[in-house]
C-alpha positions as CSV (number, residue, x, y, z in Angstrom):
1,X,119.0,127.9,55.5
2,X,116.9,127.6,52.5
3,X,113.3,126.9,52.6
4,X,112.5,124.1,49.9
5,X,108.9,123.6,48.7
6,X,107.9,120.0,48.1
7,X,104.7,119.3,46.3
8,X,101.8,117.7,48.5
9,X,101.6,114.8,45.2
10,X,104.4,112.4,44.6
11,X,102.2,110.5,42.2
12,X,103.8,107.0,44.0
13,X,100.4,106.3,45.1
14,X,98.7,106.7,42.0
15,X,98.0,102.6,41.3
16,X,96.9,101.7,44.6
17,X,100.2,101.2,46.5
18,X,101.8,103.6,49.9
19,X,105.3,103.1,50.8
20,X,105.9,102.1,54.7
21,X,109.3,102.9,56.1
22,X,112.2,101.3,55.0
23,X,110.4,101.7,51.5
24,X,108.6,98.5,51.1
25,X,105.2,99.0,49.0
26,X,101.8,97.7,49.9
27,X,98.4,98.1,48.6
28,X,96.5,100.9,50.5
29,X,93.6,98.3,51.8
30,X,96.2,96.0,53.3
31,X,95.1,95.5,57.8
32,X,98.5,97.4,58.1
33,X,97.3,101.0,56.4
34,X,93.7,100.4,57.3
35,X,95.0,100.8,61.2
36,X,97.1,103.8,60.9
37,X,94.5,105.5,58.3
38,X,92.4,105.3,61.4
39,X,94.7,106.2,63.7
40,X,94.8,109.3,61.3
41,X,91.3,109.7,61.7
42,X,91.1,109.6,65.7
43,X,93.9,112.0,65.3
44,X,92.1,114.3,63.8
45,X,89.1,113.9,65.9
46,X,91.6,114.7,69.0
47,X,92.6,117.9,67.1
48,X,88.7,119.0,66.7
49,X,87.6,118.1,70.6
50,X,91.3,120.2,71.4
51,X,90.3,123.0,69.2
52,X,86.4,123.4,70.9
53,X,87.8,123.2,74.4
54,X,88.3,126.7,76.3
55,X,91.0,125.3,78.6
56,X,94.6,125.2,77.7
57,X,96.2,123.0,79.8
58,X,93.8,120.2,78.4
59,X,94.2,121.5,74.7
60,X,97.8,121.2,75.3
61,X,97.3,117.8,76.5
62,X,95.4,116.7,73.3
63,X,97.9,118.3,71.3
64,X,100.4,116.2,73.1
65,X,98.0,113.2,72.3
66,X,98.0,113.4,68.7
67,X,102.0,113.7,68.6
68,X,101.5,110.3,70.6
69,X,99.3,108.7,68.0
70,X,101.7,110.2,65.3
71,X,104.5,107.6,67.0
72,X,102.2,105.2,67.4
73,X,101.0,105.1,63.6
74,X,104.6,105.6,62.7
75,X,106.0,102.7,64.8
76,X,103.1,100.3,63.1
77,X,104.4,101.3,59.8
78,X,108.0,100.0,60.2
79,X,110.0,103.2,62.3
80,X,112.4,102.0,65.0
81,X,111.1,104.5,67.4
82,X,111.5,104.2,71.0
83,X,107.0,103.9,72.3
84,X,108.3,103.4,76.3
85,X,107.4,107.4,76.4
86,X,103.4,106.2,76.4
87,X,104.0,104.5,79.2
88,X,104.1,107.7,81.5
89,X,101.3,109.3,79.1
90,X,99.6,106.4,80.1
91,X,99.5,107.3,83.9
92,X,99.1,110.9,83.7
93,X,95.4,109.8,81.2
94,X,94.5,107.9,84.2
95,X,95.3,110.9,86.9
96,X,92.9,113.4,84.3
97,X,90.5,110.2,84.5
98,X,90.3,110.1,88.6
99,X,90.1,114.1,88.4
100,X,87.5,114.2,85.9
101,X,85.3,111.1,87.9
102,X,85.4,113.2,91.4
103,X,83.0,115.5,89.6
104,X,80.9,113.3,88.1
105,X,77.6,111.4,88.9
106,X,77.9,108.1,89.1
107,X,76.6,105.6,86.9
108,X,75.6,102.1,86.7
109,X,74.2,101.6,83.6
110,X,75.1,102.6,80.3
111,X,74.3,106.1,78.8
112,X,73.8,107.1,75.5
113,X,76.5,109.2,73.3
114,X,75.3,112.6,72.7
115,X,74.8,116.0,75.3
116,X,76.1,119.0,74.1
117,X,78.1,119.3,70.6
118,X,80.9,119.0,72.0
119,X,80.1,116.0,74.3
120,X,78.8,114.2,71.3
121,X,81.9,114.9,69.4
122,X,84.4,113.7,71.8
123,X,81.6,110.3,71.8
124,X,82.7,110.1,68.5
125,X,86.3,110.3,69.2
126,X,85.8,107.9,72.1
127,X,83.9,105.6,69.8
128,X,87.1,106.4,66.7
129,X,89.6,105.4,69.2
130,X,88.4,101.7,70.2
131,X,87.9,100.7,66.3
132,X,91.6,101.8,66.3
133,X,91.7,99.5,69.8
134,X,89.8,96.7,67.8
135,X,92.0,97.2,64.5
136,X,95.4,97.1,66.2
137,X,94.5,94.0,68.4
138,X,93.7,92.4,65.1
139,X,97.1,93.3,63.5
140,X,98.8,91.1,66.2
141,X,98.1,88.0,64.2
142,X,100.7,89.9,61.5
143,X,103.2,91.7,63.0
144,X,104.1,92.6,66.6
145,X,102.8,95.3,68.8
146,X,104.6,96.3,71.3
147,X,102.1,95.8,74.3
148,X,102.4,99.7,75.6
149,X,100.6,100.8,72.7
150,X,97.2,98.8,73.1
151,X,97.5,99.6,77.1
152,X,97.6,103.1,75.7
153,X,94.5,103.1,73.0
154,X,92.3,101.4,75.9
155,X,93.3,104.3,78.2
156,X,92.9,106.8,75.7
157,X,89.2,105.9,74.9
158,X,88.5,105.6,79.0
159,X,89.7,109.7,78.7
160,X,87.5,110.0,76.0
161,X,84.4,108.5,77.3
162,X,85.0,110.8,80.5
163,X,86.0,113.9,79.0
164,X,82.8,113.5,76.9
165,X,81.0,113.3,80.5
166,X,82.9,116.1,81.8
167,X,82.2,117.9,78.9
168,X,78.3,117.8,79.4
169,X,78.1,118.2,83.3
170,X,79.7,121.2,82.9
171,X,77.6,122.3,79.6
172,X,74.4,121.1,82.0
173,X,73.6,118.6,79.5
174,X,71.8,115.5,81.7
175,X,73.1,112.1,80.5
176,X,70.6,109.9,79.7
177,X,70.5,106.4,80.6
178,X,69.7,103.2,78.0
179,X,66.5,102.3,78.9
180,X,66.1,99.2,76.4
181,X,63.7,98.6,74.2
182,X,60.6,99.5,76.1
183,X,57.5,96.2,75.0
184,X,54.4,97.5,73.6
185,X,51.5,96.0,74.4
């Protein structure tokens, strides 16, 4: 078999438009390629957390997460993919979420986004994933979405927010609490 270069430019883009599949153009800044750009972005937020973490079996996980958001992106754009595989994905986030919560305080109010780096960094993938959420409920009043997919964003950035928790018990980072703005006298 013969290994064929392509070049990274293709110049197509060059006045503004992307190509979706099936080969229809749109502008870059249309709702559409503003969701999956994100989707992009959260991806490769998922591939940093993943690449800080020391334990395989979740880094494996993630890695299995971003070929997830690689469908998901891809079936927004126009492929005739099949997305019932999230379902399952779906279930096993929540069984890591349960795990996870067992060794974790409690809370009843919210906490702010930060601990150790790589707490705050999986915040920041948390907080990536739910504009993606927001973004992709938005794009409903366009085109469809099949249902699985936003179950699946709002389960992923439940993961997030407790892997970010997990992530600083274990680092001995103390969560702190929102306090509100305190009144001066």
């Amino acid at each position: 078999m013969t290994n064929i270069n392509m070049p990274i430019y293709t110049r197509t883009g060059d006045t503004g438009t992307t190509a979706l599949f099936g080969g229809k153009r749109v502008l870059k800044c249309e709702e559409l390629v503003d969701v999956y750009g994100s989707i992009d972005e959260l991806n490769s937020w998922v591939g940093y957390v993943a690449s800080q973490l020391a334990t395989p079996d979740v880094q494996q996980f993630l890695e299995t997460i971003q070929s997830d958001l690689f469908t998901i992106g891809s079936t927004l754009a126009g492929w005739k993919g099949d997305v019932s595989a999230l379902e399952p994905r779906i279930k096993e986030m929540e069984s890591r979420i349960d795990l996870m919560e067992k060794d974790l305080p409690v809370i009843r109010n919210f906490i702010l986004p930060g601990g150790s780096p790589l707490g705050a960094y999986t915040h920041i993938t948390r907080s990536v994933c739910r504009r993606v959420e927001r973004q992709t409920v938005a794009l409903l009043s366009k085109q469809h979405v099949d249902p699985v997919i936003l179950k699946y964003l709002n389960r992923l950035s439940d993961l997030f927010f407790m892997l970010a928790r997990f992530i600083n018990v274990k680092a001995r980072k103390k969560e702190v609490i929102w306090q509100g703005i305190k009144k001066t006298k």
